[in-house]
C-alpha positions as CSV (number, residue, x, y, z in Angstrom):
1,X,68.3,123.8,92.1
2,X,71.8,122.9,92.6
3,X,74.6,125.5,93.5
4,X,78.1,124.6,91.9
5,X,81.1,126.1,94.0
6,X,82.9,128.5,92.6
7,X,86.4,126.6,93.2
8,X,84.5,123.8,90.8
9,X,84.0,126.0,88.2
10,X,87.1,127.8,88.4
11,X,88.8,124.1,88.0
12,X,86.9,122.9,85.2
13,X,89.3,124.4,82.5
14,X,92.4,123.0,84.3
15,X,91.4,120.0,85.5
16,X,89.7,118.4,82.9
17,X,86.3,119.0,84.5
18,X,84.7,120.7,81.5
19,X,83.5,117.9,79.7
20,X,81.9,116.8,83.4
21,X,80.6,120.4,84.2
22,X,77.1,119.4,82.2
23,X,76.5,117.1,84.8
24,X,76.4,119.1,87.4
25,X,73.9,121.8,86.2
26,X,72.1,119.4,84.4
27,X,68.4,119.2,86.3
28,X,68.1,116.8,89.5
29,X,66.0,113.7,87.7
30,X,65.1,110.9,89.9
31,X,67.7,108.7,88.5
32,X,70.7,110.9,89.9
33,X,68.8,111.5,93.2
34,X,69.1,107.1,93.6
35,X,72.7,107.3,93.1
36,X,75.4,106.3,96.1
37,X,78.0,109.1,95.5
38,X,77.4,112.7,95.3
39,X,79.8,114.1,91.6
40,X,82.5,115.4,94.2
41,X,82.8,114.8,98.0
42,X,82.2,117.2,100.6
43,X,83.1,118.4,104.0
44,X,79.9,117.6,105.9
45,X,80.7,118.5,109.5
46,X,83.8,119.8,111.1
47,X,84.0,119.6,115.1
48,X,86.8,121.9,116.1
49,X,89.6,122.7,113.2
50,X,90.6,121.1,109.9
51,X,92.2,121.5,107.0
52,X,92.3,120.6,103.4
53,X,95.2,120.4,100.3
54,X,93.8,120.6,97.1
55,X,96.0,119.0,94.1
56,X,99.2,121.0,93.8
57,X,98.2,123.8,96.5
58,X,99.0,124.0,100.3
59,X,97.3,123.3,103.3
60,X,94.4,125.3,103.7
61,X,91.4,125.5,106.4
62,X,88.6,123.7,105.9
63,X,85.0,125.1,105.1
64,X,81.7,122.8,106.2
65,X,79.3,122.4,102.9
66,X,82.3,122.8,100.7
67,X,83.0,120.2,97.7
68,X,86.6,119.4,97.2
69,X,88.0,118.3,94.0
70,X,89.6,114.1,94.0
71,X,93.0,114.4,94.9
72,X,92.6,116.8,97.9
73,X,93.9,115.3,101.2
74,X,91.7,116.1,104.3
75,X,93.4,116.1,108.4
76,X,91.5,116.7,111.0
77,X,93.5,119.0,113.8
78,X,94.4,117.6,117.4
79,X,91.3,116.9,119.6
80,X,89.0,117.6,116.3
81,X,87.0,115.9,113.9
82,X,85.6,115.9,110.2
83,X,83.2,113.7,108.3
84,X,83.4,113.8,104.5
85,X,80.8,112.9,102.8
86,X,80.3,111.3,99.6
87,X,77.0,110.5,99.3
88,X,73.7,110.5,101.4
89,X,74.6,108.1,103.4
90,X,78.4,107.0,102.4
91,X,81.2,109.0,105.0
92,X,84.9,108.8,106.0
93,X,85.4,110.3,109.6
94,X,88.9,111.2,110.8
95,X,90.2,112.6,114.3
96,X,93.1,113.7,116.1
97,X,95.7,114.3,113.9
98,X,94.3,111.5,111.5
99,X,94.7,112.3,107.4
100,X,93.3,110.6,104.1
101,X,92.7,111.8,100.8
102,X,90.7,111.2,97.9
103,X,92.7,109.6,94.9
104,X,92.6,111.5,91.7
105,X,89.8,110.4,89.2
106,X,87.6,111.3,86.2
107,X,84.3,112.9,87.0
108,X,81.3,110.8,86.7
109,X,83.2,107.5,87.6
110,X,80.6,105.0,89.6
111,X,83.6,104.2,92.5
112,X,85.5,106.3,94.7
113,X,88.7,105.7,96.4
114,X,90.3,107.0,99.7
115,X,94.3,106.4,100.6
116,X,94.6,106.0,105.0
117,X,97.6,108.4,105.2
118,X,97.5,108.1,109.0
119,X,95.7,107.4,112.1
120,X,91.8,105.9,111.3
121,X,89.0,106.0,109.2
122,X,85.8,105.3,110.3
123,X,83.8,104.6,107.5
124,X,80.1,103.9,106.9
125,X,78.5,102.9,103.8
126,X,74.5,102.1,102.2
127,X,73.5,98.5,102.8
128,X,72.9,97.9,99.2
129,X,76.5,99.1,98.2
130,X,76.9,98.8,94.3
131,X,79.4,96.5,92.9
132,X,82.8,97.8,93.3
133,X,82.1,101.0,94.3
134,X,84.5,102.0,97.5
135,X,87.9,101.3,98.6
136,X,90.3,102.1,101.2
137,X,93.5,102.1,100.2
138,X,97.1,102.5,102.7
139,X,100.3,102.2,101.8
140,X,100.5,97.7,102.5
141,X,96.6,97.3,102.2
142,X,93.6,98.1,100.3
143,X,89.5,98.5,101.4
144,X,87.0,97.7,99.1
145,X,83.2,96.9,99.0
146,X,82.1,93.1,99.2
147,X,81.0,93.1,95.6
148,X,84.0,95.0,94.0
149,X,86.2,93.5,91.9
150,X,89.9,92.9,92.6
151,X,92.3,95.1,92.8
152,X,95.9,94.5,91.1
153,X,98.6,96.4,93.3
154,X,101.5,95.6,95.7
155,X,98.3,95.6,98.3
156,X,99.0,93.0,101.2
157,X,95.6,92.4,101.7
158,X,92.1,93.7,100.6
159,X,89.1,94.3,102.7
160,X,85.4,94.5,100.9
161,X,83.4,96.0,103.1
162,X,79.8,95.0,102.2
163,X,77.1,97.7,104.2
164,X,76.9,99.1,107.7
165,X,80.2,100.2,109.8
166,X,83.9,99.6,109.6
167,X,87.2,100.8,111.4
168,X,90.6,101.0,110.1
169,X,93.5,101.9,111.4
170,X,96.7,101.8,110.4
171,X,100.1,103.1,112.1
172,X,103.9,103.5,110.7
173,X,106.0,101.3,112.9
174,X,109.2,101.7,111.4
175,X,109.7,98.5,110.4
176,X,106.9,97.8,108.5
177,X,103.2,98.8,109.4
178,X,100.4,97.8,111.7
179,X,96.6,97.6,110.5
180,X,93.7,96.7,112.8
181,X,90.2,96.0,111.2
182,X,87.1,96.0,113.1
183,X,84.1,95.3,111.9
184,X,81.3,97.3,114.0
185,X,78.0,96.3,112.0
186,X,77.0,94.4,109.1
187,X,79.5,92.0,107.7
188,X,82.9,92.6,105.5
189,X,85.7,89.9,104.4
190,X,89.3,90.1,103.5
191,X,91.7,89.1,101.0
192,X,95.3,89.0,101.5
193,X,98.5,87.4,100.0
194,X,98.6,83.4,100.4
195,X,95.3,83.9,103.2
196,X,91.8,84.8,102.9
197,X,89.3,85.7,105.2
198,X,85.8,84.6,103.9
199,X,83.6,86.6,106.6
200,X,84.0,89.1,109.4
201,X,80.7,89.8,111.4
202,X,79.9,92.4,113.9
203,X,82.3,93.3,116.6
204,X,84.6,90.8,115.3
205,X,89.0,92.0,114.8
206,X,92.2,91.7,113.8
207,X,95.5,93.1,113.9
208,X,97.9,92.6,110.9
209,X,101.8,93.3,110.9
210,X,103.3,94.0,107.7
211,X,107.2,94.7,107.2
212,X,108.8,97.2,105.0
213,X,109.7,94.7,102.6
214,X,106.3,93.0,102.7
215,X,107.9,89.7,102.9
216,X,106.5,88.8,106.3
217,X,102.4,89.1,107.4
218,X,101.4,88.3,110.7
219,X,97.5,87.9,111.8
220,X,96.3,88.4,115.3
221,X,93.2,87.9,116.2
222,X,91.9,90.1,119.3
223,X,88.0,89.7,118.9
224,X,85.7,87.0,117.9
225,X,86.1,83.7,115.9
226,X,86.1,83.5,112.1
227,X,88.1,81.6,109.7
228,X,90.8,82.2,107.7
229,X,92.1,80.2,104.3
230,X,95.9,79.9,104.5
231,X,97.4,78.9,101.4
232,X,99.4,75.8,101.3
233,X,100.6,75.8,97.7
234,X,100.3,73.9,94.6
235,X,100.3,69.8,95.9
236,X,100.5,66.7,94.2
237,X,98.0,64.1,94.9
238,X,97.6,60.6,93.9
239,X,94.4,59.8,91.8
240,X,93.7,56.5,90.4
241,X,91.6,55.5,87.2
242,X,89.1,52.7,86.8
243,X,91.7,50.7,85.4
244,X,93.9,51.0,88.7
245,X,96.5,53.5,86.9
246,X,98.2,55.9,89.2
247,X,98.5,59.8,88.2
248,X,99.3,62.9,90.1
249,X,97.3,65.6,89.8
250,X,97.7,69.4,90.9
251,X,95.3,70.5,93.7
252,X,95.6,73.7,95.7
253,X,96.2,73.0,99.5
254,X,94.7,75.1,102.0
255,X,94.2,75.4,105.9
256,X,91.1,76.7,107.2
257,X,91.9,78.0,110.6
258,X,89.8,79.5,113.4
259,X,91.5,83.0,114.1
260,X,90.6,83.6,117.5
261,X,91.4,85.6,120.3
262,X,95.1,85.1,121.5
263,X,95.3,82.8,118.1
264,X,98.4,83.7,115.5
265,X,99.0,82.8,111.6
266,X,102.3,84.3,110.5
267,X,103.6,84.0,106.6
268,X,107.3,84.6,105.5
269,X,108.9,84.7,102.1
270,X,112.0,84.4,100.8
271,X,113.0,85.6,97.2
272,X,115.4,83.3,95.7
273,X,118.8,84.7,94.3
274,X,118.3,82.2,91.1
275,X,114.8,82.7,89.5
276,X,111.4,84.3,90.3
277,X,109.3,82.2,92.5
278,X,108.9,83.0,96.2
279,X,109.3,80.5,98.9
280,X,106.2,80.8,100.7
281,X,106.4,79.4,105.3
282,X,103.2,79.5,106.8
283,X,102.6,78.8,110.2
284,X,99.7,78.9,112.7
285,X,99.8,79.2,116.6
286,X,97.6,78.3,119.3
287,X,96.1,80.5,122.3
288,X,98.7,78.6,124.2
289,X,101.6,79.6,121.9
290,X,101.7,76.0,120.2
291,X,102.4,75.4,116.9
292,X,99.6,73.8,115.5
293,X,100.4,74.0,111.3
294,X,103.3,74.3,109.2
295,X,103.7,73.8,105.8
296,X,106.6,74.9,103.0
297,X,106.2,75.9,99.2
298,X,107.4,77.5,96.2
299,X,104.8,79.0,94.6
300,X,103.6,77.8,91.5
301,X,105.4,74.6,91.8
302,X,103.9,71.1,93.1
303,X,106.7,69.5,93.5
304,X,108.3,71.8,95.7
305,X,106.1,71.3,98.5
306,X,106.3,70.0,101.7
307,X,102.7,69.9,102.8
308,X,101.5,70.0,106.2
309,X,104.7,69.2,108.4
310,X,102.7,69.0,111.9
311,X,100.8,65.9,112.9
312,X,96.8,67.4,112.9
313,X,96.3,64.5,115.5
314,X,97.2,62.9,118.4
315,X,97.7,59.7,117.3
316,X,99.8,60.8,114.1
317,X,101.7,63.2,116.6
318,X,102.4,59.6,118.4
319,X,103.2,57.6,115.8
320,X,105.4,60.5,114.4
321,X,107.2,60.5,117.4
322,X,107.6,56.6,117.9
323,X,109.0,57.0,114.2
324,X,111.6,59.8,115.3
325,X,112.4,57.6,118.3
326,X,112.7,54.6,116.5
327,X,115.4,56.3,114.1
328,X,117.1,58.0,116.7
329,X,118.0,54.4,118.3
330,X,119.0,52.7,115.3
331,X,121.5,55.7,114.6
332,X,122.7,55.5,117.8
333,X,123.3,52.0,118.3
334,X,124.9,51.9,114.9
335,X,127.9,53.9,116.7
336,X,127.8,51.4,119.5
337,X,127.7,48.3,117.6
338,X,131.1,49.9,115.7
339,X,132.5,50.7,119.2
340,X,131.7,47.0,120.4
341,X,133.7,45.3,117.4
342,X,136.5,47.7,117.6
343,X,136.8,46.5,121.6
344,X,136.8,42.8,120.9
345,X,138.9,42.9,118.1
346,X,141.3,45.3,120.1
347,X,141.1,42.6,123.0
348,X,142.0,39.9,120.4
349,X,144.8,41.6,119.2
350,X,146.2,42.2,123.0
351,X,146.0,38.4,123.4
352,X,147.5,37.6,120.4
353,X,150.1,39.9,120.9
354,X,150.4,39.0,124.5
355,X,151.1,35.2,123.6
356,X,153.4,36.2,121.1
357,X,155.2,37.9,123.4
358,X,155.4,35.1,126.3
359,X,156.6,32.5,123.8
360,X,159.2,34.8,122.7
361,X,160.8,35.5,126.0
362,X,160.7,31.9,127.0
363,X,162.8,30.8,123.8
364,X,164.8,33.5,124.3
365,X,165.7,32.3,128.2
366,X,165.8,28.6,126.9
367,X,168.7,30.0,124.7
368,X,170.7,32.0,126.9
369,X,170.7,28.8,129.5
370,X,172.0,26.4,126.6
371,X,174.4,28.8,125.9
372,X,175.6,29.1,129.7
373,X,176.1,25.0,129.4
């Protein structure tokens, strides 16, 4: 038998819940007792004291075995905590002053999404999550399942969280926003603007620094070792026919770069003042604080690229720097060679004049003696 709240039925009218009310005093059959989400979410445990906001009302204190309509926020109080559940085995838990809520949705929908107000979720979700079925969203990031499809929205990056355990955080610096993103069992990946993280396993993490603007992303890595795709932009690249015919053609340049501990990527863009496409810098750092990669690009266009500026080995690095060396002495002695010429012709001139001059005086004496005669 199931038991409807009252607050449920009293909603139904307003809320649009009366087509969906069928479903929840239809009979139990075996094929709703398979599913991943319960019809509403719940407040399955409360340690200490929280409270609840339903659409439109005010905070009010929060009741263990409740359902709560989608839209309600939840906050657990200081030193407390509350898991909401919304399924078997699918739960958000918050703590300490941290606060979610459930975004607004039509009953009977197969997903179910969260927004990370503040402070951190700790979520946990059935290994054989369905496709698209659960995300996280913040106000620079989104959380979704491994499977899910993608979602379109000023999102700076996307996390799919597969099965087993994740932690999020996220934290208002002012500036911009700081999200750290653990993965404590199973395996999740992430997707970002102009980077992608393929796979995150167990105990690996990362810390990424969003600005207000959201025209600068920094990654961090603090635990583990897993790569990340760095987009490099649209390139050109020569491709030559059977014949021996020369074309360009368009391929997508990428780095794939080992995010380690200590290790940094950072991204900046730039919005021109004449047209639409963002100028894309992407640079990655060594343990060491070394600039390992760099590369420049407008986006969408290949022949505004600079590809990868830094030499990827030693001997390039070598013979880039020979190059530079090379050019550097040629400019210089340029100035030098100028300078040398301008001497000898100035020394030439001094001669000249210098002769000029004797000859002159020695007429002029010649003349004054003949005149004394």
């Amino acid at each position: 038998m199931k038991i409807i709240p009252l607050t449920l039925l009293a909603l139904a009218p307003i809320a649009g819940f009366a087509d969906e009310l069928d479903m929840l005093l239809a009979p139990v059959t075996n094929d709703m007792q398979v599913k991943t989400f319960t019809t509403l979410p719940f407040c399955r445990r409360i340690e200490g004291r929280a409270a609840v906001c339903k659409p439109g009302g005010e905070w009010i204190e929060a009741e263990e075995g409740r359902f709560y309509p989608f839209g309600t926020s939840f906050r657990a109080g200081k030193g407390s905590s509350m898991t909401v559940a919304f399924g078997p085995v699918s739960t958000v838990k918050i703590a300490d002053g941290d606060e979610f809520a459930t975004r607004v949705q039509k009953l009977g929908l197969p997903s179910r999404t969260v927004v990370l107000v503040r402070g951190t979720l700790e979520v946990k979700l059935p290994d054989n999550l369905p496709e698209g079925s659960f995300f996280v969203t913040a106000p620079s990031f989104t959380v979704k399942n491994q499977t899910g499809a993608v979602v379109t929205n000023l999102a700076d990056f996307t996390i799919k969280n597969p099965a087993g355990e994740s932690r999020i955080s996220y934290v208002d610096m002012g500036d911009g926003d700081s999200a750290t993103i653990r993965c404590v069992t199973g395996a999740l990946s992430v997707e970002g603007r102009h980077f992608d993280i393929p796979v995150m396993h167990s105990a690996d993490e990362l810390v990424i620094r969003t600005s207000r603007d959201h025209l600068f992303t920094s990654l961090s890595g603090t635990s583990g070792d897993y790569v990340v795709n760095v987009d490099q932009g649209l390139q050109l690249k020569p491709e030559f026919s059977d014949d021996g015919r020369q074309r360009d053609v368009v391929v997508k340049g990428n780095l794939e770069w080992h995010l380690t501990p200590c290790t940094k990527i950072v991204i900046s863009r730039s919005v021109p003042a004449i047209g639409e496409r963002m100028s894309v810098h992407t640079m990655a750092f060594d343990a060491a604080g070394e600039r390992k990669s760099e590369c420049c690009f407008s986006e969408g266009r290949a022949e505004v690229n600079t590809g990868e500026i830094v030499p990827k080995s030693k001997v390039d690095s070598e013979e880039l720097a020979k190059k530079a060396a090379e050019a550097t002495e040629t400019t210089e002695a340029a100035p030098k060679d100028a300078a040398a010429e301008g001497d000898a012709a100035g020394g030439d001139s001094a001669e000249e004049g210098k002769t000029d001059g004797g000859e002159t005086t020695a007429d002029g004496a010649k003349d004054e003696a003949e005149s004394s005669q």
